[in-house]
C-alpha positions in Angstrom: 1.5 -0.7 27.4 2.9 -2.3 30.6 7.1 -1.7 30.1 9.3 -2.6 33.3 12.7 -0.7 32.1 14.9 -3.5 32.0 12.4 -4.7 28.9 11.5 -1.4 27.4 12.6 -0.5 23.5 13.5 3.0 22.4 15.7 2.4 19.8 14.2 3.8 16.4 16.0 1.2 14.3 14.5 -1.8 17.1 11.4 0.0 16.3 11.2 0.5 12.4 12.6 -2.7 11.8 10.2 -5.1 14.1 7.2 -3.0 12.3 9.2 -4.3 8.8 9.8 -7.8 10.3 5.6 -8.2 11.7 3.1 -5.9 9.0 0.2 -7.6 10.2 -1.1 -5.5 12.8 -4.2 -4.7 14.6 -6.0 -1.5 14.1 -7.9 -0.4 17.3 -9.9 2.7 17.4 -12.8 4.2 19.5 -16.7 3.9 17.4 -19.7 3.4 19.3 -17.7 1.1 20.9 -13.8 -0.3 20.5 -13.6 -1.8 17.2 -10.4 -3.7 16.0 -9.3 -4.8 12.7 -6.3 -7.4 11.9 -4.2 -6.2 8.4 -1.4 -5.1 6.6 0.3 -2.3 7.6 3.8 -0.9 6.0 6.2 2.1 7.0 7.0 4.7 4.7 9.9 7.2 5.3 13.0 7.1 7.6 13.3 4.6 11.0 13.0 8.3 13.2 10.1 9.9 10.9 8.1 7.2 9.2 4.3 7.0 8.7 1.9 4.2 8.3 0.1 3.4 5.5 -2.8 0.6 5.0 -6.3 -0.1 3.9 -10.0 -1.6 4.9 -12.9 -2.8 3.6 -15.5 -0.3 3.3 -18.2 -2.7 4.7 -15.8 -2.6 7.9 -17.6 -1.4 10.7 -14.3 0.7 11.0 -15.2 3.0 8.2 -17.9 4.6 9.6 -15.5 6.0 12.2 -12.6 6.1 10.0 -11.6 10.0 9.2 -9.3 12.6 9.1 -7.9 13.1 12.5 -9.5 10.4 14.3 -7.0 8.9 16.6 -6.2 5.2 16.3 -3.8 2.8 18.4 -1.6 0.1 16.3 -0.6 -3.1 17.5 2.4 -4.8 16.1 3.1 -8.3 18.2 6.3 -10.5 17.6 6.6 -14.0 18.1 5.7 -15.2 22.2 5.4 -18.1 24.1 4.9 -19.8 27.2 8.2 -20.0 29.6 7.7 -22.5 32.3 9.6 -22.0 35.4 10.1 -26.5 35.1 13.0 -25.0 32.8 14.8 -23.2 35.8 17.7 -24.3 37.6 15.7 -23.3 40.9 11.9 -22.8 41.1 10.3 -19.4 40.4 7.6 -18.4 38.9 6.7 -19.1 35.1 6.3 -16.6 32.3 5.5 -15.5 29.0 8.5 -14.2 26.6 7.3 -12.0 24.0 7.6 -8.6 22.0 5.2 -5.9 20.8 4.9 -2.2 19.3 2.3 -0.2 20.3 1.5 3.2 17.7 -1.0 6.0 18.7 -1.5 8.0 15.3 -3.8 10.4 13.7 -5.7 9.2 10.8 -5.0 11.0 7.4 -7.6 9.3 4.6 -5.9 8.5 1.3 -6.6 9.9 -2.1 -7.7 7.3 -5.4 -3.9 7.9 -6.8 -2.4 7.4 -3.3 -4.6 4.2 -2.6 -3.3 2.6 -6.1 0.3 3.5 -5.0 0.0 2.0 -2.0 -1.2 -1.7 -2.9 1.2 -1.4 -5.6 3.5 -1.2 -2.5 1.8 -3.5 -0.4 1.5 -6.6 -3.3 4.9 -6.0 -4.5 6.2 -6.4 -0.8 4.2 -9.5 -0.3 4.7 -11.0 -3.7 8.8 -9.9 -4.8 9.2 -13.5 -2.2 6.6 -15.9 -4.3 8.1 -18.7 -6.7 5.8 -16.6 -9.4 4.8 -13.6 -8.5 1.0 -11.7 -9.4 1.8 -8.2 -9.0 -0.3 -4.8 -9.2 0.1 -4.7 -12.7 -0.9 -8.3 -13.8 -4.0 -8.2 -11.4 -6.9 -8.2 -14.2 -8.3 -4.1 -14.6 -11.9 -5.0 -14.2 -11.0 -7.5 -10.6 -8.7 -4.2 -9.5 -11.2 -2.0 -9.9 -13.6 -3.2 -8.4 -11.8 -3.7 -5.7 -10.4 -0.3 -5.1 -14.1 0.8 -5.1 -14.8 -1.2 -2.4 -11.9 -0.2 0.1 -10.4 3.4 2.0 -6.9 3.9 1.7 -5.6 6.1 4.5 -2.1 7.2 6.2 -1.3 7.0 10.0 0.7 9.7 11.5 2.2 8.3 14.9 1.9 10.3 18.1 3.3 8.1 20.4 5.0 4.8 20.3 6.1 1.6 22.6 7.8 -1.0 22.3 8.7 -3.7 24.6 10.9 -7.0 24.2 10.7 -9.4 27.2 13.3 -11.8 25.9 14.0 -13.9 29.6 17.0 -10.7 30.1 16.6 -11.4 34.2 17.4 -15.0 33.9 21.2 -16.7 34.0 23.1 -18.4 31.4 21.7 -21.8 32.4 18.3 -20.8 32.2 18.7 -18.9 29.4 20.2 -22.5 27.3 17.6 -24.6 29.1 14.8 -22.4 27.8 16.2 -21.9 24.4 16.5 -26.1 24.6 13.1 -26.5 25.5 11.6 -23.9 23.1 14.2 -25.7 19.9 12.0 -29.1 21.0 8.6 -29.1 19.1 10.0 -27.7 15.8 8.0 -24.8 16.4 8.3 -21.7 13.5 7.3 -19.4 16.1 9.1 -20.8 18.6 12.2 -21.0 16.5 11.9 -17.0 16.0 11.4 -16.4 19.4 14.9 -18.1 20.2 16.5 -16.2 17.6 15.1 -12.8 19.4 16.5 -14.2 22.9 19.7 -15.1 21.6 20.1 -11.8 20.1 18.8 -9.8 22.8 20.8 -11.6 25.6 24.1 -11.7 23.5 23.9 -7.7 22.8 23.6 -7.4 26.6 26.2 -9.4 27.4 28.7 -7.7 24.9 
């Protein structure tokens, strides 16, 4: 990962907390060629000793490469978009505001028990937020079982980690409101996240 200082995260709580905030991460690793895989992921453990748990489909082409040991990179990306210079007080040079965490880790494959454990933990995040919830336990057997048959369970164990928030930090006050404006105009969810990250980024430097 590309991290100019002034943007660079190494605050474990920043970090365990924008893993919380964005599960849904992308699984990279090295087969007969790079193969990537877009799911779930969740932290177990404290914000300065967590691991990383998640699952795939057996049919993956993943799996085949998938095993103890093998080294994997995680991508965890925030909310980002577009920052046109137009929005400056002066002209510049447009950019792109965004966030990420990056986690190299060393694959440990789960056991049955720890695979059930695990979606139980998965669904029950996921579903504790739905009007009525489905969880683990109301899932019918024969549907889970099958299921579980058909994917690998395993635990990541990170090696290295970056994390990066390029939040507009290097621009003024005026800029700063005209880009929040501009970003607060299309009723944008993503957007509207994005604007909360800048806000809260640019007041903690300022206090």
């Amino acid at each position: 990962m590309y991290k100019p200082s002034q943007y660079e995260k190494k605050d474990p709580e920043f970090i365990f907390s924008f893993i919380q905030e964005h599960p849904f991460a992308t699984l990279v690793l090295q087969g007969d060629r790079l193969l990537a895989t877009h799911i779930p992921v969740l932290a177990k453990g404290p914000k300065d000793a967590f691991c990383l748990f998640g699952h795939i489909a057996n049919h993956n082409p993943q799996r085949e490469w998938l095993k103890d040991d093998k080294e994997v990179l995680l991508i965890f990306q925030g909310a980002h978009a577009y920052i046109s210079s137009s929005w400056y007080t002066k002209p510049d040079i447009s950019t792109w505001d965004y966030s990420a965490v990056h986690v190299s880790a060393r694959v440990k494959l789960q056991q049955e028990d720890e695979l059930r454990e695990s979606l139980q933990k998965l669904i029950s995040k996921f579903e504790s937020v739905q009007e009525n919830p489905l969880y683990y336990e109301d899932i019918p057997n024969d549907i889970l079982e099958e299921d579980i048959k058909g994917i690998t369970g395993f635990w990541l164990f990170p090696t290295h980690i970056d994390a990066i928030a390029k939040l507009s930090q290097n621009q003024s006050d005026e800029n700063l409101s005209s880009i929040v404006a501009h970003l607060q105009q299309d009723n944008c969810p993503v957007h509207q996240e994005l604007v909360n990250q800048i806000k809260k980024e640019n007041d903690s430097n300022d206090s």
